[in-house]
C-alpha positions in Angstrom: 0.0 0.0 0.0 1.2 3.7 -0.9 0.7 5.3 2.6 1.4 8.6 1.4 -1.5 8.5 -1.5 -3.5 7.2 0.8 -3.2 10.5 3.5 -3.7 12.3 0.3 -7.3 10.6 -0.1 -7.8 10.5 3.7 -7.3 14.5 3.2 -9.0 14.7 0.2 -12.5 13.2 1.2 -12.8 15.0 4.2 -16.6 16.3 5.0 -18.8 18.0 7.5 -22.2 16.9 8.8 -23.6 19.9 7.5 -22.9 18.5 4.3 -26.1 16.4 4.5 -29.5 17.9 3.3 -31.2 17.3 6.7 -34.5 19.0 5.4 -35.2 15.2 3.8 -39.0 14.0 4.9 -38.6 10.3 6.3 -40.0 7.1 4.6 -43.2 6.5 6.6 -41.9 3.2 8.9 -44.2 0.9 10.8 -44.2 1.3 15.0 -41.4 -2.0 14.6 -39.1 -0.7 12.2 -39.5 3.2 13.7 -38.2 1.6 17.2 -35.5 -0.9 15.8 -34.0 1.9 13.1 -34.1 4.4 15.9 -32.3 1.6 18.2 -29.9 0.3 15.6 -28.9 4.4 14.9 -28.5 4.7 18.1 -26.0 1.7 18.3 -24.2 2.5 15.5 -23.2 6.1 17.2 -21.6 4.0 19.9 -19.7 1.6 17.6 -18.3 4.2 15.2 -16.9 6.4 18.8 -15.4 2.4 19.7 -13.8 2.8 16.5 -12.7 5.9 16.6 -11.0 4.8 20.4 -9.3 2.4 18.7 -7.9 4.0 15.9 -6.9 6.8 18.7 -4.8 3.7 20.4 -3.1 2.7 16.8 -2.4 6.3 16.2 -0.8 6.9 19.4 1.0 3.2 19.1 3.0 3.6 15.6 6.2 5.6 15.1 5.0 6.4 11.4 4.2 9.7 10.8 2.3 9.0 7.9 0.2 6.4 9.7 0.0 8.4 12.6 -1.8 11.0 10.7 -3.7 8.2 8.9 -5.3 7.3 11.9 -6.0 10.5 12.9 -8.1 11.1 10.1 -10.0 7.8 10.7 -10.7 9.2 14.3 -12.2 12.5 12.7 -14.6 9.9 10.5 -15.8 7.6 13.2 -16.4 11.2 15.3 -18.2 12.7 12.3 -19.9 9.1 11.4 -21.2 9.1 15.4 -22.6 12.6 15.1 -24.3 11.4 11.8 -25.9 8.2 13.4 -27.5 10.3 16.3 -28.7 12.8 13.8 -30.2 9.8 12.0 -31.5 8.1 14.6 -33.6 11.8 15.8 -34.6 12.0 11.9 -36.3 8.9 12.1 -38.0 9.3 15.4 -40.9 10.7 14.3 -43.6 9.0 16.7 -41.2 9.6 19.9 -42.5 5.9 21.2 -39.8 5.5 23.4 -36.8 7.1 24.5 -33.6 5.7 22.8 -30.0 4.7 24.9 -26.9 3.1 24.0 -27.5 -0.8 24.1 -25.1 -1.6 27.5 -24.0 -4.3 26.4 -22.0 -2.0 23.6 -21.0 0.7 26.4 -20.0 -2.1 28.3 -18.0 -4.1 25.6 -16.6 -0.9 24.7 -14.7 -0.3 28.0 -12.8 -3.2 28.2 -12.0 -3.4 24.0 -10.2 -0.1 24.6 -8.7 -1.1 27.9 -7.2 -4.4 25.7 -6.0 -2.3 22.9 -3.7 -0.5 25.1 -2.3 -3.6 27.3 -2.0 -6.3 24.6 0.3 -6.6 21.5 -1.2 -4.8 19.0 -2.2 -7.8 16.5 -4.9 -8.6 18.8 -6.9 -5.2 18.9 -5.9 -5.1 15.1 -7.7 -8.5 14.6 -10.9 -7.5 16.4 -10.8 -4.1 14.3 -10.8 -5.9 11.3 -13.4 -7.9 12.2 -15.6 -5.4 13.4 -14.9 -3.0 10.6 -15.8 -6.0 7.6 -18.8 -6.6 9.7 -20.0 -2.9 9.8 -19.2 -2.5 6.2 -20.2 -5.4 4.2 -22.8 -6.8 6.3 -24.9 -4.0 9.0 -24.6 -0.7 7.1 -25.3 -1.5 3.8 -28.6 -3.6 5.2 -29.2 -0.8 7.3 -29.6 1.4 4.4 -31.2 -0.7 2.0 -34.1 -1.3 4.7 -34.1 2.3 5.2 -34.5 2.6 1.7 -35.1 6.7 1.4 -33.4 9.6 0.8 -31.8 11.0 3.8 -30.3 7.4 4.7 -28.5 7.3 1.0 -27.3 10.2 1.4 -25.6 9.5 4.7 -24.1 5.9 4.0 -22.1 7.2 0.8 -20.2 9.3 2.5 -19.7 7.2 5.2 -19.3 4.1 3.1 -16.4 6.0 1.5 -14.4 6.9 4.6 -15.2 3.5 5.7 -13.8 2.0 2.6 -10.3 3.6 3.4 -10.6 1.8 7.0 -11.0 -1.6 5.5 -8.1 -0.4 3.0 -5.2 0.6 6.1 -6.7 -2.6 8.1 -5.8 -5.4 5.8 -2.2 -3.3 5.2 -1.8 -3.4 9.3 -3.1 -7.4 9.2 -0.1 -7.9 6.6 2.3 -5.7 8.8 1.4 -7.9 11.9 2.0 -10.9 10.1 5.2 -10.0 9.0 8.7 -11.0 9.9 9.5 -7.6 11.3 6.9 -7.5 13.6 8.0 -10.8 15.0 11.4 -9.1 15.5 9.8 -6.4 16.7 7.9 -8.0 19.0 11.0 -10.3 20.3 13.1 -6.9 21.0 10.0 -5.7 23.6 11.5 -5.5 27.3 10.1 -8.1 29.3 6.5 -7.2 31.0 6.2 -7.5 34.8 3.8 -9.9 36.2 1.1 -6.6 36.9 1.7 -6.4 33.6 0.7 -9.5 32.0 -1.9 -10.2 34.8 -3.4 -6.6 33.7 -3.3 -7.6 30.0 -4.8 -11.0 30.6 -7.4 -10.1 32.5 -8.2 -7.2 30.1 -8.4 -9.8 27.1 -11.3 -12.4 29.7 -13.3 -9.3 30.3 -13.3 -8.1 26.6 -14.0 -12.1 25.1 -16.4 -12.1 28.3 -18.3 -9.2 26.5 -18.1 -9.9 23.4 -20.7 -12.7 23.5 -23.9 -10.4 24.4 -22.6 -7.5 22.2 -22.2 -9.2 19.1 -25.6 -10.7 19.5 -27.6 -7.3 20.4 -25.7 -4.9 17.9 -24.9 -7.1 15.3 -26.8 -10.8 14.9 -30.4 -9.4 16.3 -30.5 -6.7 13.6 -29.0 -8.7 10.8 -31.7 -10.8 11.7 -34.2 -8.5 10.5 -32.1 -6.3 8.4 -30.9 -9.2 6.3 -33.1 -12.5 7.3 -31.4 -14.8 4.5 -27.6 -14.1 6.2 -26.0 -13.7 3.0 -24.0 -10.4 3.9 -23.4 -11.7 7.4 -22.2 -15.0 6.3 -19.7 -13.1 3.6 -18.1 -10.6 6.0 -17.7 -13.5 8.4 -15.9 -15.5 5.3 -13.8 -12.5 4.6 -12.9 -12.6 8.0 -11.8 -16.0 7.8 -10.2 -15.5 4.8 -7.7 -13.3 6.3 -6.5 -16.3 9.1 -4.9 -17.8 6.1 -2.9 -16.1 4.8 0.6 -16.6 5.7 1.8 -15.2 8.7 -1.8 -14.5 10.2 -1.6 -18.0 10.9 1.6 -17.6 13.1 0.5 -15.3 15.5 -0.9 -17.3 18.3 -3.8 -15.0 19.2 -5.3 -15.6 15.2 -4.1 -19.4 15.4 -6.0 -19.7 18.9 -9.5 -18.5 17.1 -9.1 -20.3 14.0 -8.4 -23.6 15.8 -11.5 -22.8 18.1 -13.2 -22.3 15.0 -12.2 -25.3 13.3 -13.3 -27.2 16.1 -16.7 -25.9 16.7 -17.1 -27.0 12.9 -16.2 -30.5 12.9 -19.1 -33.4 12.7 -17.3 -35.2 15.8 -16.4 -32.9 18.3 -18.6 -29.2 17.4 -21.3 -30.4 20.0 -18.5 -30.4 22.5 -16.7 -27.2 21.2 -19.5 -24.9 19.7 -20.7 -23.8 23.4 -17.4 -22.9 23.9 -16.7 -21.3 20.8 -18.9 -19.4 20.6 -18.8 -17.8 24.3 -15.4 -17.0 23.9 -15.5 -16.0 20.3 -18.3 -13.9 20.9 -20.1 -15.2 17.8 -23.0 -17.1 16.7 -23.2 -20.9 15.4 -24.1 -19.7 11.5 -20.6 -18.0 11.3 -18.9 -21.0 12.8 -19.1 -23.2 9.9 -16.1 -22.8 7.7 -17.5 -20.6 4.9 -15.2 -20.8 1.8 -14.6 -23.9 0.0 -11.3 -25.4 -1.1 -10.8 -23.9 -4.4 -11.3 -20.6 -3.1 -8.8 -21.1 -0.1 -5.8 -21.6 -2.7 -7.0 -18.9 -4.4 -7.1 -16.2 -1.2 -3.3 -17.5 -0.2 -2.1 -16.7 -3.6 -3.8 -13.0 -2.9 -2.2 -10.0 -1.7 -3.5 -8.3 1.0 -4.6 -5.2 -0.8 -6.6 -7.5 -3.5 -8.0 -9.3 -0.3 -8.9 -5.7 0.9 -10.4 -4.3 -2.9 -12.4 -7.9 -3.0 -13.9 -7.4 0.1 -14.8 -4.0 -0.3 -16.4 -4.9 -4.1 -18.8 -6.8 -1.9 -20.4 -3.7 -0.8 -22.0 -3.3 -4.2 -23.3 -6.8 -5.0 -26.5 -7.6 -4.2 
C-alpha cells in the first residue's frame, strides 16, 4: 500500500455533517421498524466512537508519521460518522414511542475493548478491528440502508461508506504488517512485562471475550436478523474474516491461530457439540458463522492473494447484491 497516497485521499474526502441535506421527509416506517431503526442508529453512534477509540490507540502506538496522521483522520470519521448516526436516529423518530439509549452491552463491551487495545500486543486489537470494521461495512450498514431505503439514509451511507472503505483499506495493510517477519522481531526486541503487567493484559483480554458474546448478539446478529433475514451479507463478512487467518503469517501469531483452531473445532461433525458452546462464548459469535465458509478452491486462491486484492475484494462486496 502507498501510505502517502492514501493520506492524500484520507485528506481529500474529508466532509462535515452539514454537508447532508437534513430537510429530507422520512420514509413512513411501521411502530417496529421506527423503534428498531431508531435503536440500531443509536447503536451505531456508539460503535463508530469504539472505532474511533481504537484508531486513537493505533495512532498513538506507531512511530510512522504517515500512519499516525492516517489514523488521525479515521478518528475524525468515526467522530463525524457518530454525530451522523445520532442525527439519523432523531430523523427517524418521528412518533417519539420511546426514549432511545446506547445498548449496554455496547458501552460495556466498549470499555474493556479499549482497555485491551492499550495492554495487549497490537495484532490482537488489530484482529478485532478488522473484524468489526468488515462486519459494519459489508454486512450491518449497507442492510441498514437498504431497509431504510429513502433519501436521507443514502445520502448518509455514501459518504460514510467512503471513509469506511479507506478503514477496511489501512486494516488489511496493518493485518499484513502484523503478520510480517519484522513485527516478530519487533515483537522479540520488547522489554520483558512484569507480572502486573501481563496479569493486567490478561485479565483485560477475559473481560473483553467475556463481553463480546452479548454484544455481538444485540448490535450485530439481532439486527442482521431482521435487516438481512437470509444471512447472506453476514455469512460473507464472516468469510472475509476467515479469509484473512490464512494467509501466511496470520496464521503464526498465536492469538489468530487460537480463534481459528476454536473455530475449526466448533465445525467439525465429531467434536462441534462439544466445542460450539465454547466457541462461541469466547469468540463472541453465533453458530451460523462458525461453519467454515469458503470452500477449497477458493482457499488456494485467497493465499495466492495480496492483502490489498484481499482488501479491494472485500470491499467490491459492498455493491453486490
Amino acid at each position: 500500500m502507498d501510505l502517502q497516497r492514501m493520506l492524500s485521499l484520507c485528506e481529500r474526502d474529508q466532509w462535515s455533517v452539514d454537508d447532508l441535506d437534513w430537510t429530507v421527509a422520512p420514509r413512513a416506517l411501521s411502530r417496529e421498524h421506527e423503534i428498531a431503526i431508531c435503536q440500531y442508529f443509536t447503536d451505531m453512534a456508539g460503535i463508530e466512537l469504539l472505532a474511533g477509540a481504537l484508531f486513537a490507540v493505533q495512532r498513538d502506538q506507531t512511530e510512522d508519521p504517515t500512519l499516525r496522521a492516517i489514523f488521525q483522520s479515521f478518528v475524525r470519521d468515526e467522530e463525524r460518522h457518530s454525530v451522523v448516526a445520532r442525527r439519523l436516529a432523531r430523523h427517524y423518530d418521528v412518533h417519539h414511542y420511546r426514549a432511545y439509549r446506547e445498548n449496554p452491552h455496547l458501552t460495556r463491551f466498549a470499555e474493556h475493548f479499549v482497555l485491551a487495545a492499550r495492554s495487549l500486543p497490537p495484532d490482537i486489537a488489530n484482529t478485532y478491528i478488522t473484524a468489526g470494521e468488515l462486519l459494519l461495512d459489508i454486512a450491518l450498514l449497507r442492510s441498514l440502508d437498504d431497509f431504510v431505503d429513502d433519501a436521507m439514509s443514502k445520502q448518509a451511507m455514501k459518504l460514510i461508506n467512503r471513509d469506511e472503505s479507506r478503514h477496511i483499506a489501512v486494516d488489511h495493510h496493518m493485518v499484513e504488517h502484523y503478520a510480517s517477519p519484522a513485527y516478530t522481531r519487533w515483537l522479540e526486541a520488547q522489554p520483558a512485562r512484569s507480572k502486573r503487567e501481563r496479569a493486567r493484559a490478561a485479565a483485560s483480554l477475559v473481560g473483553l471475550m467475556w463481553h463480546a458474546r452479548p454484544f455481538f448478539r444485540d448490535v450485530f446478529f439481532r439486527p442482521m436478523d431482521l435487516l438481512d433475514p437470509a444471512g447472506t451479507r453476514l455469512r460473507e463478512a464472516f468469510k472475509r474474516i476467515q479469509i484473512l487467518g490464512l494467509k501466511e503469517g496470520v496464521t503464526d501469531r498465536p492469538f489468530s491461530k487460537f480463534t481459528m483452531v476454536l473455530q475449526r473445532l466448533a465445525d467439525d461433525a465429531v467434536v462441534g457439540r462439544v466445542f460450539r458452546p465454547i466457541a462461541e462464548r469466547v469468540l463472541g459469535v453465533d453458530e451460523r458463522v462458525l461453519k467454515t465458509l469458503y470452500t477449497d478452491l477458493e482457499a488456494e486462491r485467497f493465499r495466492r492473494m495480496s492483502f490489498d486484492q484481499l482488501a479491494d475484494e472485500a470491499l467490491a462486496q459492498k455493491t453486490v447484491n
